[in-house]
N, C-alpha and C positions, 0 to 999 in steps of 0.2 A: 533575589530578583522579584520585582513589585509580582505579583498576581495580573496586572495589566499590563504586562510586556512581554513578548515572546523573547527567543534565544539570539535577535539581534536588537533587542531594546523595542522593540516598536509594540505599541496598542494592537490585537489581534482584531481581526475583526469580527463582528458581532454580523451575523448572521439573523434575517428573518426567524424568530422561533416558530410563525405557522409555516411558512412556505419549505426549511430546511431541515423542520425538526418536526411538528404536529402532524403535517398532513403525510408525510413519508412514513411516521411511525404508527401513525393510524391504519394506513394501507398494508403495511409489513402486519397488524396485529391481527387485522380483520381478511388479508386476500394469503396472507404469506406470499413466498416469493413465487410470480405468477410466469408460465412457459413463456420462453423469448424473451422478456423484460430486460435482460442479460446477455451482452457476448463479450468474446474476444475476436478480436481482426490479426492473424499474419499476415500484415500488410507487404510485405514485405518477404523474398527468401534469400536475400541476399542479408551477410553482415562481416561484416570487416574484422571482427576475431573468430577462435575457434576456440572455445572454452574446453576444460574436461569433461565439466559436468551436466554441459549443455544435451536438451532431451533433442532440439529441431532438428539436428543433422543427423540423428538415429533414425527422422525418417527421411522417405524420397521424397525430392522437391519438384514440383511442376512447371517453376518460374511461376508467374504474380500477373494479375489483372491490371490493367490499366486503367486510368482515370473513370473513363465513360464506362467502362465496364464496373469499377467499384459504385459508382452512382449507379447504376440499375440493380448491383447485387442489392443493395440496402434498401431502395424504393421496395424492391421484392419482400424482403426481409420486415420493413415496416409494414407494407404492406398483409402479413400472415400473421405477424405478431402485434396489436395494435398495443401493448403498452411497452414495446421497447425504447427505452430510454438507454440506457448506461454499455459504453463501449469502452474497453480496456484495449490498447494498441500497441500490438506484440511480434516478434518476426523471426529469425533475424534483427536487426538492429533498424527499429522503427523510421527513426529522427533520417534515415540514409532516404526517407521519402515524405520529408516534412514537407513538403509542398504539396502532396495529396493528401495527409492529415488536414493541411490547412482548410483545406476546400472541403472534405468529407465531416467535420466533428461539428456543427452546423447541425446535422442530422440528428443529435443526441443532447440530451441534458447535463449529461457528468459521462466527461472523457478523460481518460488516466494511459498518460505514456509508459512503459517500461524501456526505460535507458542505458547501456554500457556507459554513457557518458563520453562516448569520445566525440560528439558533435556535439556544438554550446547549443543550449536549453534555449528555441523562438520565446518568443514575448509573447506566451499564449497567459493572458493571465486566469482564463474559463477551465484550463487544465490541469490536471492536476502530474507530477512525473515521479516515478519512482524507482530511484538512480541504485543499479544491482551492486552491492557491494559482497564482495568475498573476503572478510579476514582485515587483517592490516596490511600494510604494504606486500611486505613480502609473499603472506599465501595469496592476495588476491592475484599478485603480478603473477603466480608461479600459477595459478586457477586458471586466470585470463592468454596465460602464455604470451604476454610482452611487456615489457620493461618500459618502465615511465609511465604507466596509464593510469597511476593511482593520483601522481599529482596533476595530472591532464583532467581528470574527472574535476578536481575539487575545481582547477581555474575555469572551466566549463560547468560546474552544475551550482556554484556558490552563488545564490541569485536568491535575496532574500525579499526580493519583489513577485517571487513564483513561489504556488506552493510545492515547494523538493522536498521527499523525504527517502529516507535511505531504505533500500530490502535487503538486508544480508542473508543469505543463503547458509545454513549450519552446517559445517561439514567436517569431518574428522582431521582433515587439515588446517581450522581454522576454528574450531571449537573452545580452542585456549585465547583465542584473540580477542571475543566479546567485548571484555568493559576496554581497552585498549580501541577499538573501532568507536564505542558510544564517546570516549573524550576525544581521540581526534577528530569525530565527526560534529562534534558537536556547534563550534562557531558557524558551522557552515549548513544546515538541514534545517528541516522543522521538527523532526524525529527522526528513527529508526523501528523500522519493524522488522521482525525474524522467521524467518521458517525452516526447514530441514532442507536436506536433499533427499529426494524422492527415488529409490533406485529405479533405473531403466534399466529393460532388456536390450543387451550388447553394450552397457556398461559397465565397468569395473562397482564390485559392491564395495568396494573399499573405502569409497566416500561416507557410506553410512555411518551415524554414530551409534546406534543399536536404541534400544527402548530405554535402557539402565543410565545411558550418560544423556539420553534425552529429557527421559524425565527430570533427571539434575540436572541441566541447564533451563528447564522452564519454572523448575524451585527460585534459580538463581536470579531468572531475570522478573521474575513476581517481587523479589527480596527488592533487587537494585533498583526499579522501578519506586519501592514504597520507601525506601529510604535513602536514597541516592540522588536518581534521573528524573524521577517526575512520567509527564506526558512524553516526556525527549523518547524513551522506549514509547512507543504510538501502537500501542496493543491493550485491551482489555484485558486487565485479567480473567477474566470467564474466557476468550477465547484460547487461550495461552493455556487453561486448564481443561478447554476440551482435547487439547493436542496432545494428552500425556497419554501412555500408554492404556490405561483402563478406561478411558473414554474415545480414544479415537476408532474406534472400529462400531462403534452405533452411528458416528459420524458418518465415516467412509462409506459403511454398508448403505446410508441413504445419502447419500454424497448430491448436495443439490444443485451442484454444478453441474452433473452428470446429468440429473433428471430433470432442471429449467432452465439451463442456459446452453447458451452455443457456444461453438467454438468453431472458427472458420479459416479453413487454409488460408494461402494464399493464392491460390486459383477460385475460393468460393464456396469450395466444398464444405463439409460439417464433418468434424473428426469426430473420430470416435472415443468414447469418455469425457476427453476434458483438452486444456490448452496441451495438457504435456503428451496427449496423443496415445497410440493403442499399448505401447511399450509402456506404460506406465506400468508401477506398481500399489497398485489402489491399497492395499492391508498396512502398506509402510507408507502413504503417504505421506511430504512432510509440508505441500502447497498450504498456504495459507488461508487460501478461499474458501474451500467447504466448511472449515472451522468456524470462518469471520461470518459466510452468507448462514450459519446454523444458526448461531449468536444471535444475528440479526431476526430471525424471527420466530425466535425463544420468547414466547407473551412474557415471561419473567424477566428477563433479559430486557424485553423492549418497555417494561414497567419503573424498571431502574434507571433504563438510558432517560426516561422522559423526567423522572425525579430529578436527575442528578443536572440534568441543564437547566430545570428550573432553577435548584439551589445555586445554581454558577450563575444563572444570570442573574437572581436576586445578590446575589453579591458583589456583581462588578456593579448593578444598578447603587449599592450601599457606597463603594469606593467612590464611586463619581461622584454622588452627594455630597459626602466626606471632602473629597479632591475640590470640589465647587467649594464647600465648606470655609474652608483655609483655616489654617490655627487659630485656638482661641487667644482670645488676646485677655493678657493679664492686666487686670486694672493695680491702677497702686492711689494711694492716700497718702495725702501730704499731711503729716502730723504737726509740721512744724508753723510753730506761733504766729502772731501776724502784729 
């Protein structure tokens, strides 16, 4: 596959490098990540399955704010926090209140759905959604607890006009499905990214995969990434190696989701820790966030990230040249007499 075409044939698109890439990675090197700049929204406490391993319904729900009310929680919220930008929208099952996402993400720079996929993906093209996958067929349905929702996901989330990419959750049920999820997902996403199950208090630990089969699955998926899948696994390897066992607990212990970002019911409140709430268990977490927001403003980390889009845009800038170029044309000589 060209270098200029993603996983449905199409040219990617190029992106500002001052507005999407210099001025954001400037800010990350010189403020790090600054208090409030960061939430999530349980927009929502309703959602239409009941998963295993789901943390929400381990806590009490209060029911959900209404329209006028989420417009003044956020004014407020901007209001305290002047460089919040980036909302994550989480619930329950978000998309069951897309018509107040519609109206609220307006408020924010970079908004990111968390989807079951069983309501088809709006035409938000500013959004970005990341559609929860459990396993393959079978673990996810038997995760999710209803039959048929795996291919209901795909006719609803297969939208190569939005940016979709898949989150699969790791879990001792579904830990043998990996590269089997990456190829059936793959005509359909822009990636896949991974993270563990997190155990909660009052839930079964059973899900857990321990440290020993975690860390060989983030051997595996560094391996399959470098030789296999490419960007299609949509994780850095630096994050993937902060999540192993002998690094995640200087992680965790300053966990900056904990310490600058919010995380808000769905009545408005501010939970306590993080999105997955007081039961969480921070030593074993296997959330992706505090890993990816460490990464992000690691000065080494963000010295590389700025390297490395230079030399991709100097090269897709070389291919188009080339592409404008068109074959050289072979000349020939007529040797023959006259």
């Amino acid at each position: 596959m060209s270098t200029q075409e993603n996983h449905n044939g199409k040219p990617p698109e190029v992106k500002s490098f001052l507005t999407h890439h210099l001025i954001p990675q400037a800010f990350f090197f010189t403020m790090g990540l600054t208090k409030g700049s960061v939430i999530s929204i349980d927009v929502t406490d309703q959602c239409n399955l009941r998963c295993q391993h789901c943390y929400f319904f381990e806590q009490e729900q209060e029911g959900s704010l209404d329209a006028d009310q989420w417009e003044k929680r956020i004014a407020e919220m901007k209001k305290q926090y002047k460089l919040l930008y980036s909302c994550t929208w989480v619930g329950g099952e978000p998309l069951l209140r897309k018509n107040l996402i519609e109206n609220l993400k307006k408020h924010f720079l970079h908004n990111l759905v968390v989807t079951n996929g069983t309501v088809p993906l709006p035409d938000w093209k500013d959004v970005q959604f990341h559609l929860s996958i459990d396993g393959n067929e079978e673990a996810h349905e038997k995760m999710r607890r209803q039959k048929g929702l795996y291919q209901q996901m795909k006719k609803n989330c297969s939208r190569p006009d939005l940016a979709v990419k898949g989150a699969m959750c790791v879990t001792s049920l579904n830990v043998d499905t990996i590269e089997e999820v990456l190829d059936d997902w793959r005509p359909h996403l822009q990636g896949v990214m991974f993270d563990f199950y997190t155990p909660i208090e009052g839930l079964s630990d059973a899900l857990w995969v321990g440290w020993e089969k975690r860390d060989a699955v983030i051997d595996r998926l560094i391996h399959l990434k470098k030789e296999k899948y490419g960007d299609f696994i949509a994780m850095e390897d630096r994050v993937l190696e902060l999540m192993k066992s002998q690094n995640s607990k200087k992680v965790t212990d300053n966990c900056l989701f904990a310490k600058k970002a919010l995380s808000l019911t769905s009545t408005g409140g501010i939970k306590e820790k993080c999105m997955l709430g007081p039961k969480a268990d921070c030593d074993r977490c296997g959330c992706v966030v505090p890993y990816y927001l460490h990464y992000r403003v690691e000065k080494s980390s963000i010295i590389k990230m700025t390297r490395d889009e230079i030399k991709k845009r100097f090269r897709l800038i070389k291919e188009d040249f080339q592409a404008l170029s068109g074959p050289k044309k072979t000349e020939t000589t007529d040797h023959s007499s006259h």
